[in-house]
N, C-alpha and C positions, 0 to 999 in steps of 0.2 A: 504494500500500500504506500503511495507515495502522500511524505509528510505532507501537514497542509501550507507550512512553511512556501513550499517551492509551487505550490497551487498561485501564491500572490507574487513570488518574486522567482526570475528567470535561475534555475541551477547553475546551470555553462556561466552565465553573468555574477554570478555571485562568489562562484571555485573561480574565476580569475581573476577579481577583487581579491580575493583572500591570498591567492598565491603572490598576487604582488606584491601584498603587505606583509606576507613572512619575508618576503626575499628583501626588501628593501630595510627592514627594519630588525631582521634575524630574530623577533619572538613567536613565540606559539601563539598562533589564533586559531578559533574553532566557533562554529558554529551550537547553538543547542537551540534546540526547538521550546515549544509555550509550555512542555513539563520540564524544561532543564535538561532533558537527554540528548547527548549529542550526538547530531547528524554531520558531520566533517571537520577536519583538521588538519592543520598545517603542522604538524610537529611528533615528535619524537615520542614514544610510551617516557609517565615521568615515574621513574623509580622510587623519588622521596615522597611522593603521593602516592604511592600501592604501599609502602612499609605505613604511613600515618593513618590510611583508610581503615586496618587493621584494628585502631587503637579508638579511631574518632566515633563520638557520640553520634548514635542518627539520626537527631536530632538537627546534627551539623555536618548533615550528606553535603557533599558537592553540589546535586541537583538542587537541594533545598537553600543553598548560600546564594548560589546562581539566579536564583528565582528572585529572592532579597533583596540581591544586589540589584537585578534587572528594573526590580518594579520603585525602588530608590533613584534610580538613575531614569526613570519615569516620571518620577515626581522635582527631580530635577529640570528634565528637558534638555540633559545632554549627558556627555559619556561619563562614566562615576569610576574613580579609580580607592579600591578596597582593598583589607586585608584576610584572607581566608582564613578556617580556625587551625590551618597548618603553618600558621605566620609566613605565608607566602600573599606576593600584589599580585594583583592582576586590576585590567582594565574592561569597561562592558560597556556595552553598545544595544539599546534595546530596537527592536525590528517592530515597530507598530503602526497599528492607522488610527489613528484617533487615540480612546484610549483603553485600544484591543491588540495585547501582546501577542505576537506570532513567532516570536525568538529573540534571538540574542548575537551578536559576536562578542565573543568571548578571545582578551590578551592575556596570556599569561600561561603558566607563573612565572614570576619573575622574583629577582630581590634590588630591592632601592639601595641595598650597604651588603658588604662581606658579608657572609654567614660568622657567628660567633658564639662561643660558649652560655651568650645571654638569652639567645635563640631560644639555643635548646632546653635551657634551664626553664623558660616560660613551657615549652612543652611537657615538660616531666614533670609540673605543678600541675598541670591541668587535664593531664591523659596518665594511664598506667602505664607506660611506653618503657618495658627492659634497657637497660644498658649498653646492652650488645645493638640491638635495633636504634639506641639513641644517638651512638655513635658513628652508626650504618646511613642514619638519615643526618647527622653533620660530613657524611665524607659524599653521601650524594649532592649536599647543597651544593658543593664547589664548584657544581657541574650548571646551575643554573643561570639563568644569565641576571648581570648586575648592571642595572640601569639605574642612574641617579636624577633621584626625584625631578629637577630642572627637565632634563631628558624626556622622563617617563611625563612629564604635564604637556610639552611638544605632540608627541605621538597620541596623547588623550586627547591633542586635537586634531592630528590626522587621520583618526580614528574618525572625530566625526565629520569630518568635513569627507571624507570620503565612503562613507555611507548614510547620511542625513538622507540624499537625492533617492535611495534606491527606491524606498515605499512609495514615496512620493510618484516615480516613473512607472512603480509595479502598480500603484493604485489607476494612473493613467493608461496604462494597456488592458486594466480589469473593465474599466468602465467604455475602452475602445473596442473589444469584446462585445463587450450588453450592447452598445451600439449597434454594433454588425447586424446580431442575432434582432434586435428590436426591427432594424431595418429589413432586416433577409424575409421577417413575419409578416411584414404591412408589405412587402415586394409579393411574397403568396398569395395574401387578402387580393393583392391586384389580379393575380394570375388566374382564380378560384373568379373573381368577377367575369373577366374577357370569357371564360370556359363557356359559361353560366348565358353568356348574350348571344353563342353562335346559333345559328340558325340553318339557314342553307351556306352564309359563307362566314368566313375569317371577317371581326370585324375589322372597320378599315381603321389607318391610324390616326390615333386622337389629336390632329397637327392643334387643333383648339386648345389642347393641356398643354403643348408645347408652349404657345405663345401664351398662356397662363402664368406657365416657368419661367418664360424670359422675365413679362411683367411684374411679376412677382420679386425676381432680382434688382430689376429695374428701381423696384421700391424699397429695398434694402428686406424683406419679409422671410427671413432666412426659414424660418418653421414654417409654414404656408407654401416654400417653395419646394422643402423637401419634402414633402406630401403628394405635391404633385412628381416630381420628379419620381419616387417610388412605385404611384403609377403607370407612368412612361417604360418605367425599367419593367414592370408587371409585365406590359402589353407587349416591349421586345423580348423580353424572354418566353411568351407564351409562343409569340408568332415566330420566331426565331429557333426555337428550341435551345436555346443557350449555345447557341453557336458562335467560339468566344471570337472568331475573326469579325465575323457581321457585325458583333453588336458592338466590339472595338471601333469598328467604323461609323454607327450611330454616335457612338461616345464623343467620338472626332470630331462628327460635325455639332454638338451641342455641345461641346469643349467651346467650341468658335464663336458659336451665336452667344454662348453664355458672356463671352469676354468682350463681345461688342455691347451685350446689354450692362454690361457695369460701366464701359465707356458712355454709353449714353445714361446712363442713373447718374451721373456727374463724376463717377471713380477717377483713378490720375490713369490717364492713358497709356503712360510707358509702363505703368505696375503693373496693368492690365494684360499688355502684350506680352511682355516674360513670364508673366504668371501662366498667360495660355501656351507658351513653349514651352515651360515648364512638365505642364501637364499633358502634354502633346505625349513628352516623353514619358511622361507617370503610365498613362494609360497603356503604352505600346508594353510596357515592362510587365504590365499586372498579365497573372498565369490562372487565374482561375473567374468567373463569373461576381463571386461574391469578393473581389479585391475590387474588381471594375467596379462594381457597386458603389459599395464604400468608396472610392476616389473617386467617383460621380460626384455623390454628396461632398464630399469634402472640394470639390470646385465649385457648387455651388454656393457653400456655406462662404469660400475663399472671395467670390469675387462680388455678393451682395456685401460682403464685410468692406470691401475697396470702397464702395460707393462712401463710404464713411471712416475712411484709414489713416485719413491725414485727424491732429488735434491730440490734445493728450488725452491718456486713457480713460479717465474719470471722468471726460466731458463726452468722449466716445461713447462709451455705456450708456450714458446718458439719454444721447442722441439714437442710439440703436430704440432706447426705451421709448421713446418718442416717434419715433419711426411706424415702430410698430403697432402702437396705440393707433396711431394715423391710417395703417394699412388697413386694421382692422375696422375701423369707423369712419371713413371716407363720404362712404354712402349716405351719413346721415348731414345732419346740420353741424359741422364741425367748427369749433371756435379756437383761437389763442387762449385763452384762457382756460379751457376745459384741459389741450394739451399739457399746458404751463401745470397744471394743478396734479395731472397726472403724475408729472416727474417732478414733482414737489421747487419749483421754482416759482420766479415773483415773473408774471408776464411779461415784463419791460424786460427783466433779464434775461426770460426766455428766450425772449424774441432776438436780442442781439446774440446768443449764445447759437442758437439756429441758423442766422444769416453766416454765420463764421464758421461754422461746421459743415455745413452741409452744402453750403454758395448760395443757395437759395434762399430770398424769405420764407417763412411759414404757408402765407399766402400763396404763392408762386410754388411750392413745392405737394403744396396740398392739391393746386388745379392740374400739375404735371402729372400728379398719382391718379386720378379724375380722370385725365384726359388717355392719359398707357390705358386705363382700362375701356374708357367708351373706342379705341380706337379695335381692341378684342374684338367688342362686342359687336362695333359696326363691320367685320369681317366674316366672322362667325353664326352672327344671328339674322333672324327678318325683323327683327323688332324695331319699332320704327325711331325716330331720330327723338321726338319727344319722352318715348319710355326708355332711350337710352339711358337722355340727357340727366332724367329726373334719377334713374338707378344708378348715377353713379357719384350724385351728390347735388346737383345743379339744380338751381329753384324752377327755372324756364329755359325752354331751348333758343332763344337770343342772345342770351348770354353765355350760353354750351357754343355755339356756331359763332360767337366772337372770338370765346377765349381758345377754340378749336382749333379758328383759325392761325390765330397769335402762336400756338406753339407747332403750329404742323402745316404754314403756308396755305392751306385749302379749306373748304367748306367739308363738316360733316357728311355731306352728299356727296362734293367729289371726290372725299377720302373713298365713299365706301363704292 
């Protein structure tokens, strides 16, 4: 049964962390799992510790000092350097997520000073430890390595500085996983639908959810767009039969449109372009269906984030928060203020915080989101220019076929 340790963090990644750190530092590390038992080691059997095991209370197992020590250095929030009840140091490193232990690196033993006749005298006060054995565990000490204190508080920060990252990357591949699999489910949902609508033939392809996708990007609507994109992936892998060259070549061409719709959302143009070479190449690379996938989504997630990449982070967020509020209530009577109110801002500061973020006013980016979608709808549907106008935020169509015009040269009508 494989520990649950290496269930959250990579094996091969962890045995060459470790090996580096004996080689570079010449002490014993070892690994113990959430009971203290240990699962790997960088070091040598220790002879002064099989002669002490003999003597030591078990009360004051290895496993149980380990645990102590682990969950001490938990309450610290960083690595804890201890002394065992064999008056040997060692240093620990606890492996957790939150504050759920799943192991440990364990340094040592070691000694901070010479071994000495003081040593052993504190052992023979405190254990029934013979003579012959007392003298057998002072001519094994000689043999341990002797690092002084200065030394040994260095490497208790090399220690953490070179394993703090790992949970933290193993919690990121855990939840990159849930992803997949979240995604691979709602990719079936899709495929169980298209099944479900055949009739006499194959339905045809949804180009309406395509341009759903783009506008949706358009609008920075990152969850809105992976929804539909999951669709789209539904319908080529239904029609396709996961045939990975064909659907590589869908990918291609909504790689492209994707990264022109970020250019036109306002995204920075050259970020745009390399980020779609980039992916050009991503995609040719991916070997299985469910990699394409997942690199689908993550171009999409990448380039509705462009439209909003430039500003620092905290106004970023912000803006994304607003965005999306917007995406979703467009339709109705939308004001500055209601947005302002949603991301906890004073509306005057919204408003210039908006114009700087995004290039647009509020106004002018709210009629652009308005306008990508009647332009959908006037492609897609019969419905007429007034039931557009009115679904997709606009009081009257005078004012839909003004501002229509204004951002797309033409009238409603001659668009469509």
């Amino acid at each position: 049964m494989i520990p649950y340790l290496y269930t959250i963090v990579d094996q091969n990644k962890l045995e060459e962390m470790l090996k580096a750190f004996h080689i570079c530092t010449n002490l014993p590390v070892q690994v113990i799992d959430e009971k203290g038992d240990f699962l790997d080691a960088h070091c040598e059997s220790c002879r002064y510790c099989e002669i002490f095991r003999k003597y030591a209370d078990p009360e004051h197992s290895c496993e149980k000092t380990h645990l102590d020590a682990s969950q001490y250095a938990i309450s610290l929030g960083e690595t804890y350097i201890f002394t065992c009840p064999a008056n040997l140091n060692h240093i620990i490193f606890p492996l957790m997520n939150r504050t759920t232990l799943f192991g440990s690196i364990l340094v040592g033993p070691f000694l901070m000073d010479k071994p000495d006749a003081i040593m052993l005298s504190e052992l023979s006060r405190r254990y029934p430890i013979p003579t012959d054995d007392l003298l057998e565990l002072y001519e094994e000490a000689q043999n341990l390595p002797v690092i002084s204190p200065a030394i040994t508080g260095q490497i208790s920060k090399l220690l953490y500085y070179l394993f703090s990252n790992l949970m933290n990357e193993s919690r990121q591949v855990f939840l990159e996983k849930q992803e997949r699999l979240q995604q691979q489910s709602k990719i079936n949902e899709s495929i169980q639908m298209y099944k479900s609508q055949i009739i006499d033939a194959t339905p045809s392809y949804p180009l309406e959810k395509e341009q759903a996708l783009i506008t949706k990007v358009k609008n920075g609507n990152i969850s809105e767009a992976k929804g539909i994109l999951n669709d789209l992936l539904g319908y080529v892998l239904f029609v396709d039969g996961g045939k990975l060259e064909t659907i590589k070549s869908r990918a291609l061409e909504l790689c492209t449109l994707l990264s022109r719709a970020s250019i036109e959302g306002g995204g920075a143009s050259d970020t745009a372009l390399n980020l779609n070479t980039q992916f050009i190449k991503k995609i040719a690379a991916c070997t299985s269906y469910e990699s394409l996938c997942y690199t689908l989504q993550e171009i999409v997630e990448t380039f509705a984030d462009n439209i909003l990449s430039h500003g620092n982070i905290k106004n970023r967020e912000i803006m994304k928060k607003a965005v999306n509020f917007i995406s979703q209530h467009y339709t109705e009577t939308l004001t500055l203020d209601q947005v302002a109110g949603h991301v906890h801002l004073n509306p005057a500061y919204f408003s210039t915080m908006f114009k700087k973020e995004v290039g647009l006013s509020f106004k002018e980016y709210l009629n652009h989101v308005r306008i990508e979608e009647s332009k959908r709808l006037l492609t897609n549907s019969n419905f007429s220019i007034i039931d557009i106008a009115i679904a997709v935020g606009f009081e009257d169509q005078s004012y839909f076929s003004k501002v229509f015009k204004k951002y797309t040269g033409m009238t409603p009508k001659q668009f469509r």
